[in-house]
C-alpha positions as CSV (number, residue, x, y, z in Angstrom):
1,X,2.6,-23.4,8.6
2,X,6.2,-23.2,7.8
3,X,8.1,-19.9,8.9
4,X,10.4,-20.7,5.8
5,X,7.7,-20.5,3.4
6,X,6.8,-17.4,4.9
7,X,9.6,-16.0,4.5
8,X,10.0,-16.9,0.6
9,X,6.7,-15.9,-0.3
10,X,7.6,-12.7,1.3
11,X,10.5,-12.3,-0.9
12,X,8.0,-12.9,-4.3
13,X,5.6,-10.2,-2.7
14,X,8.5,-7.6,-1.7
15,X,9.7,-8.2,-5.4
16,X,6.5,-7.8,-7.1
17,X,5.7,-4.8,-4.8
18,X,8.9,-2.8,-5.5
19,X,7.6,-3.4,-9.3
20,X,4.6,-2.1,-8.7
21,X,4.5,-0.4,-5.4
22,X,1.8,-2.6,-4.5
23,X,0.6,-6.1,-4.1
24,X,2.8,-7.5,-0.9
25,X,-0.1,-7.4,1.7
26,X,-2.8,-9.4,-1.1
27,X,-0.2,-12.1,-1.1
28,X,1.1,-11.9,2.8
29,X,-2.1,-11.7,4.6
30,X,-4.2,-14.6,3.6
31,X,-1.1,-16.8,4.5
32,X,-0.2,-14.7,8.1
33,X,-4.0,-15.3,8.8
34,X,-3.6,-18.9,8.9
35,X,-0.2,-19.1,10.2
36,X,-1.0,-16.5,13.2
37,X,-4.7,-15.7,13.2
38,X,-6.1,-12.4,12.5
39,X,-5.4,-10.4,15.9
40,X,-1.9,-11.2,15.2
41,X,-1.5,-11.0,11.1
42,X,-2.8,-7.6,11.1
43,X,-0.3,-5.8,13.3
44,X,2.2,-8.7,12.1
45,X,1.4,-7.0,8.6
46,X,1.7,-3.4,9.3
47,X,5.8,-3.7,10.7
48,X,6.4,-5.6,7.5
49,X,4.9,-3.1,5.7
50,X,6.7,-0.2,7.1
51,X,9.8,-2.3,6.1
52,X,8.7,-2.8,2.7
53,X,7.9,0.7,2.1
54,X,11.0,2.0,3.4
55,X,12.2,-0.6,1.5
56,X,11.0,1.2,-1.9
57,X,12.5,5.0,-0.7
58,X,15.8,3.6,-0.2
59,X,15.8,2.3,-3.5
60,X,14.6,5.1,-5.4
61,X,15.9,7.9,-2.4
62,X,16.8,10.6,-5.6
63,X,13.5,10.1,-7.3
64,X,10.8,10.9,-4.5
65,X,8.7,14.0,-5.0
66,X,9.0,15.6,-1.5
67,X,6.0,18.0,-1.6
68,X,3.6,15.3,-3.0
69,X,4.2,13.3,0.2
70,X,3.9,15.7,2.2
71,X,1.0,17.2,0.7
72,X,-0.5,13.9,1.0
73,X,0.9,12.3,4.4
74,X,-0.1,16.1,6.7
75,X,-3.8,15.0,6.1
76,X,-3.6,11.4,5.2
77,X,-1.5,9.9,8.5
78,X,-4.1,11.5,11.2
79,X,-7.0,9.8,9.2
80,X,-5.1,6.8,9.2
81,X,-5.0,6.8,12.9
82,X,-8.5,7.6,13.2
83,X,-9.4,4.9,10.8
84,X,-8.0,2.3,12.9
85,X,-9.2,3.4,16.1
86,X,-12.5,2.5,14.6
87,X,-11.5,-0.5,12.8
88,X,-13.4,-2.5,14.2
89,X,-17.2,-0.7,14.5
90,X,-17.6,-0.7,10.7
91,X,-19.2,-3.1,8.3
92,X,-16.0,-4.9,6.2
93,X,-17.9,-5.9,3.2
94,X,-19.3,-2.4,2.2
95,X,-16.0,-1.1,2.5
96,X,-14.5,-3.7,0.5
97,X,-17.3,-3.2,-2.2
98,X,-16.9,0.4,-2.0
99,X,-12.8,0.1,-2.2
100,X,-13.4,-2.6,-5.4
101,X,-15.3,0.4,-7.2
102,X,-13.0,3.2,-6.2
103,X,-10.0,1.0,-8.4
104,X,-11.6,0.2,-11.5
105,X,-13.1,3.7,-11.8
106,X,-9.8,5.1,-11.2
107,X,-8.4,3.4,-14.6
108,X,-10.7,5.4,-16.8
109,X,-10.1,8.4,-14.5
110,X,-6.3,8.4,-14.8
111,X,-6.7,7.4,-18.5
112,X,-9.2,10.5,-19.2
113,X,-6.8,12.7,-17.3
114,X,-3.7,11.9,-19.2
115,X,-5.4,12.0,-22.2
116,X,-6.6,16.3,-21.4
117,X,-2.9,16.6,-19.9
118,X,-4.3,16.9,-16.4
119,X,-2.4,16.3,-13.3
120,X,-3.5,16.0,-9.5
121,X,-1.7,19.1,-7.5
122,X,-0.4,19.3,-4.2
123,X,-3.8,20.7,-3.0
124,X,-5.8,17.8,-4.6
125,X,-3.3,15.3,-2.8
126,X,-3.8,16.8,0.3
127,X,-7.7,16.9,0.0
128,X,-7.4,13.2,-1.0
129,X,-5.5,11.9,2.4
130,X,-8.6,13.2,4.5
131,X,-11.0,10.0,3.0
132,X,-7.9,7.8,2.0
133,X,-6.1,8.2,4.8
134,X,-9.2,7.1,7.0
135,X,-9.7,3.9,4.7
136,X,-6.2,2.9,4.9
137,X,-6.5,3.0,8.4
138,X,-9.6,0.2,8.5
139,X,-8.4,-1.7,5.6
140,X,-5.0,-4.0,5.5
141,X,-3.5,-2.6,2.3
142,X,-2.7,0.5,1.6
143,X,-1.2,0.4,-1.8
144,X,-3.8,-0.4,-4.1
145,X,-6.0,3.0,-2.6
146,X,-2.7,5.7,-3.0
147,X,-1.9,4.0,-6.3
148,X,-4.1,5.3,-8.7
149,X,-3.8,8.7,-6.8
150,X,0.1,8.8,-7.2
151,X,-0.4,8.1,-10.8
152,X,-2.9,10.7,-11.3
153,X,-0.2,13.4,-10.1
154,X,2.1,12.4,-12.9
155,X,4.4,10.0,-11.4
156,X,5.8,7.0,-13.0
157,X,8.4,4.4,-12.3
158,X,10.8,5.7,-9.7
159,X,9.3,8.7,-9.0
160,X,6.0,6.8,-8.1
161,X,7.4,3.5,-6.4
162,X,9.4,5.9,-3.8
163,X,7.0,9.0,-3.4
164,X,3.9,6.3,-2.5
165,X,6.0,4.1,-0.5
166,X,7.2,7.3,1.8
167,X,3.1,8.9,1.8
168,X,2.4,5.0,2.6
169,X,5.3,5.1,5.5
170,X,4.0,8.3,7.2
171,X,0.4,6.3,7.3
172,X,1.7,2.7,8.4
173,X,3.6,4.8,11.5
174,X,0.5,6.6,12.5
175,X,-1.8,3.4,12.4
176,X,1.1,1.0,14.2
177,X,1.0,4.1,16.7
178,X,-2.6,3.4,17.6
179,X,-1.7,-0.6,17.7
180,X,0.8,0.1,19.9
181,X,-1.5,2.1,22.1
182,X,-3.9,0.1,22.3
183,X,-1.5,-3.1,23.6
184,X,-2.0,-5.1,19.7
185,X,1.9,-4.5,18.8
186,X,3.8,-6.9,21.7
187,X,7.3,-7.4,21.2
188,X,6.7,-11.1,19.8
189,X,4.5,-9.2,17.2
190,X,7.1,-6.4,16.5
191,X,9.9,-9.3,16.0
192,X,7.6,-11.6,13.6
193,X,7.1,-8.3,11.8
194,X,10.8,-7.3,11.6
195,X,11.4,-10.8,10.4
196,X,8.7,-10.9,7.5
197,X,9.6,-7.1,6.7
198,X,13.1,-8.4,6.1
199,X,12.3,-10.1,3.3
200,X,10.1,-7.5,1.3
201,X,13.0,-5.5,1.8
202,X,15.0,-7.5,0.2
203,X,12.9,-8.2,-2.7
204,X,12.6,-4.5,-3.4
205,X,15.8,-4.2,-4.3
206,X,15.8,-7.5,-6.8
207,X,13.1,-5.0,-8.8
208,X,14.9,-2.3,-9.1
209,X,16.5,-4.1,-12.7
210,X,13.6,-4.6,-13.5
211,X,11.6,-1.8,-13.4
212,X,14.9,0.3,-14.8
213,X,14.1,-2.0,-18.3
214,X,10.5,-1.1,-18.4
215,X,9.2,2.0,-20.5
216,X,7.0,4.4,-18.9
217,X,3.7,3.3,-21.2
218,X,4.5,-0.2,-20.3
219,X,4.3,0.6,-16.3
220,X,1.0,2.8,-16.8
221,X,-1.0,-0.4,-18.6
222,X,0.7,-3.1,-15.9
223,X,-0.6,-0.9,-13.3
224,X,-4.3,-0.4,-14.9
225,X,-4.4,-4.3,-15.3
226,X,-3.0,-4.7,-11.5
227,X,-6.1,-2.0,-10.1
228,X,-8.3,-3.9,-12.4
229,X,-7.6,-7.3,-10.7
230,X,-7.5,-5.8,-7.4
231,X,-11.2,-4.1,-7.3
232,X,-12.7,-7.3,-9.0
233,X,-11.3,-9.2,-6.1
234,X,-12.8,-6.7,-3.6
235,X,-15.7,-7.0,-5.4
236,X,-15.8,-10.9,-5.4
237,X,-14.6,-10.9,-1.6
238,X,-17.6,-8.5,-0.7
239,X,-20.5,-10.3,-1.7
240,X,-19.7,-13.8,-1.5
């Protein structure tokens, strides 16, 4: 496959992922799976996704929320570590069924919890990185799991874009750290990574307009419609 479109769809996914916070590794993977094959696109993923997350703190460094990610990211990068040390021992499609369920439920949660005012705290964050983290670890995407939990602590726009992209950052780091240990992050890896990572980057930075433009309502319902298309395709993915 051509390294060039690679490298453009990359800039889409960066620039629909520093709109949402989300999305780059649905769009990437598929297309690194046939270009590399999976040993490679996995590992290949995770530096680009480090990139893309630093990416989004950059962008937004005045707006992150501090003690959220770190409330999050003290238990949520161990389990991540964990998770991929026993990636590959555990059954894919119940996770991805499981995972499927876990977004669209979380639309009528957050929706039910703004409505009663309620907010997730810092102690509720950091009880959520225990199982999260751990499934981040097995699954290639973190995004779409700390979405709806970022959401449910309050967070919109800025604040959420840079404060999940920096809980994300602490959680790619610990799982390329078990990668790297166990020999899957070669330097040709690292450099394709680097390369792809590039453009997400860049794309993050064509968002910021447009996510300045957008009201806060408007960014709640494109993210419920987002999760919603995300767990049906889990769903899909698991039982077909």
């Amino acid at each position: 496959m051509d390294f060039v479109f690679i490298l453009a769809l990359g800039l889409a996914a960066g620039t629909l992922s520093g709109i949402v916070g989300f999305g780059s590794s649905i769009m990437l993977m598929p297309v690194l799976v046939i270009a590399f094959g999976p040993l490679q696109a996995v590992p290949i993923m995770a530096i680009a996704a480090i990139m893309a997350n630093l990416s989004r703190i950059l962008v937004w460094w005045r707006d992150v929320d501090w003690r959220a990610v770190a409330s999050y990211a003290a238990t949520g990068a161990p389990f991540a570590a964990l998770g991929a040390a026993t990636l590959l021992v555990l059954p894919v499609r119940i996770i991805e069924a499981a995972l499927g369920v876990f977004f669209i439920g979380m639309i009528g949660v957050r929706r039910w919890m703004a409505a009663h005012e309620l907010k997730l705290g810092l102690a509720h964050l950091a009880l959520l990185g225990v199982p999260v983290g751990y499934l981040t670890g097995i699954v290639v995407s973190t995004g779409p799991i700390t979405a709806p939990i970022f959401l449910a602590a309050g967070l919109v726009k800025g604040a959420f874009l840079s404060s999940e992209a920096a809980a994300s950052l602490a959680v790619y780091l610990a799982k390329a750290a078990v990668f790297r240990s166990f020999g899957a992050l070669p330097w040709e890896i690292v450099a394709k990574g680097l390369i792809i990572g590039s453009t997400l980057m860049a794309g993050a930075f064509i968002a910021k307009r447009f996510v300045l433009k957008m009201d806060a309502g408007r960014f709640r319902l494109l993210m419920d419609g987002l999760m919603l298309l995300s767990g049906a395709s889990l769903l899909i993915a698991a039982f077909i």
